[in-house]
Steps between C-alpha positions, in 0.01 A plus 500: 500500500729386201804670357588808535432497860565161537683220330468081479777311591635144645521507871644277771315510845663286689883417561426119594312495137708716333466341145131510549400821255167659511402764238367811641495856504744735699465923551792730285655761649335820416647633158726775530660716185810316438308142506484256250211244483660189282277182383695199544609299247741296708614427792894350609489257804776577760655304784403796729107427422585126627663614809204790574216240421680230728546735761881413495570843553282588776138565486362713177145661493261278376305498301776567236555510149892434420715584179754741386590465186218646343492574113169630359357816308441875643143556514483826665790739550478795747518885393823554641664119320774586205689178488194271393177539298195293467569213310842429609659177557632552860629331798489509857732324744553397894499898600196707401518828738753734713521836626742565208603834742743326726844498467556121360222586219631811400861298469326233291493250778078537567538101485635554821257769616360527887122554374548225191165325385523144421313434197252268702425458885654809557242819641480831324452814699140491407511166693402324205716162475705444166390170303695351245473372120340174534205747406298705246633873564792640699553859589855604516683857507672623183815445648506171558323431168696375215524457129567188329693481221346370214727238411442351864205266508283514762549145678882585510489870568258411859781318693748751422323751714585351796725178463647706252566815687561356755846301369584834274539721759756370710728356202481875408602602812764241555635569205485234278641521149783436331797387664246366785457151640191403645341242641144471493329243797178297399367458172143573540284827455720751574807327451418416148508868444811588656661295258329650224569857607868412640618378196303793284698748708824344403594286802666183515180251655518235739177305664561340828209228525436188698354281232718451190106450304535861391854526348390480181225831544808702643718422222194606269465799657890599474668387843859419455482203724264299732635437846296273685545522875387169610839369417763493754756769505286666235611849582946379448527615136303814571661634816564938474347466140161675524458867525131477625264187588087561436363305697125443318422166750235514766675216685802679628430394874677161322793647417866471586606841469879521592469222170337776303709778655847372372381505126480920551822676428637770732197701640275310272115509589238241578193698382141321570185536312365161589293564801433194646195397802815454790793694664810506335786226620701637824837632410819582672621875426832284450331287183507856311910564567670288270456694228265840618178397374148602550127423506249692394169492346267740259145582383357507201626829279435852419366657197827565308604183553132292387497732172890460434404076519278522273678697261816232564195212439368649177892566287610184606157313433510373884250241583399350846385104467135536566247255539125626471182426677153617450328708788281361669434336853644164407788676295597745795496126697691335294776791464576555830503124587751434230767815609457397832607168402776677290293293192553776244830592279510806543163685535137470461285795344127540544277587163214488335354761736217584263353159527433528897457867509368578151598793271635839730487852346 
């Protein structure tokens, strides 16, 4: 049975082929009063769909549809909905449900809620399993629906709702702004917008990278200076000068992080949103003492924080570097080939949904 009880997506079924798509259909939860039924219109492709599909993070349910930066139109709002109407230009990113009762979602941390829902391969209480936006239709709860500006295109605006969000939120909690120095690690997805949204918030921008190919990109996009860390002694000129590092590499297994750690001032932090496929380095409790730093990591954002991004994105005219592919099989392929590969400056965006899965009312 087609949409509204079902919608048509690209799936993966198999980790060993996981850039094998097959279009089918997949079940919707049941729709409740605060739902919002949105036809896609595109579709941002994220690291995190690479390392589901791949099974580099442990086994997902299969078959799956992945993506989670969706951008489409509200087709159906429930009775009880006042933030969105039909015909809306929304989004939806990584997080799609929580109990929004518990004490971290009524302190606007439901990111970090103990009955979150994943946006895909995550189940619902009604057992039904969350797909993604490689796909007709998603169904997604006012909450973590969202407006996009009108100034924001829709290619750029997908990746911001998770790459995005997901670099935002801890320069906002770190504190970047004026006065700040920070140093941004990797220049690829996410890091791309760190810089952007660093350097909109006032900070002082630095991108640690192992290749010196993307130095000219990071000046472009406002760093202060490239500091490439193949080169011996890199870290020297730099030592106590960072307030925070962002780590937005997948590779930091590879790292030398006492290196890393002596470019953080007094009780600076080393804050990771690169999640790579293996453990982090071993460390000595003694590597942190020179100077009192820390590790940490984050996920994603809350709602504050996603609509205060793309209010930053729309007065300053903030654009991510996107690259856009058509849906289909061979275009879901292709995508997820290329980021794992790290082929793509800085994302890729899915479109031209209406060709595979026709007009949507």
């Amino acid at each position: 049975m087609p949409y509204p009880e079902t919608a048509e997506g690209f799936m993966v079924k198999d980790h060993k082929e996981w850039s094998t798509f097959h279009k089918q259909e997949f079940k919707l939860k049941p729709f409740e009063d605060r739902d919002i039924d949105i036809a896609i219109d595109a579709c941002g492709v994220c690291a995190s769909d690479v390392h589901t599909i791949t099974g580099g993070w442990g086994g997902a349910p299969l078959p799956l549809c992945v993506g989670h930066e969706v951008v489409g139109r509200a087709v159906k709002v429930g009775k009880d909905v006042k933030t969105i109407k039909v015909g809306d230009r929304v989004g939806v990113g990584a997080q799609i449900g929580a109990d929004l009762t518990c004490g971290n979602c009524k302190a606007d941390q439901e990111n970090y809620c103990p009955n979150s829902i994943d946006t895909y391969g995550a189940p619902y209480p009604d057992g039904t399993l969350s797909q993604g936006g490689y796909s007709s239709h998603i169904r997604a709860h006012e909450y973590f629906t969202f407006k996009i500006p009108d100034n924001i295109e829709t290619s750029i605006a997908a990746p911001m709702l998770c790459a995005g969000l997901t670099v935002y939120s801890p320069l906002v909690r770190l504190g970047a702004g004026p006065g700040k120095k920070v140093a941004i690690v990797g220049l690829g997805g996410l890091g791309h917008f760190a810089v952007l949204w660093a350097k909109a918030l006032g900070a002082e921008v630095y991108v640690l990278s192992h290749t010196p190919a993307k130095k000219d990109d990071a000046l472009k996009m406002g760093a202060k200076e490239f500091i490439c860390t193949n080169e011996k002694d890199w870290n020297e000129p730099y030592k106590f000068a960072f307030d925070f590092i962002l780590n937005t590499a997948d590779a930091t297994d590879k790292f030398d992080m006492p290196t890393y750690f002596s470019t953080l001032k007094v009780m600076g932090k080393f804050h990771i949103v690169g999640f790579g496929d293996k453990p982090l380095p071993t460390m000595m409790a003694q590597e942190f003492a020179p100077n009192g730093c820390s590790i940490g990591a984050s996920h994603i954002g809350n709602r504050p924080e996603m609509l205060a991004m793309f209010e930053l994105a729309s007065k300053q005219n903030i654009k991510s570097w996107v690259e856009t592919i058509d849906i289909s099989a061979e275009g879901c392929k292709q995508a997820v080939e290329r980021v794992w590969k790290n082929d793509v400056r800085y994302r890729f965006t899915l479109v031209n949904f209406d060709k595979e899965f026709g007009k949507r009312e």
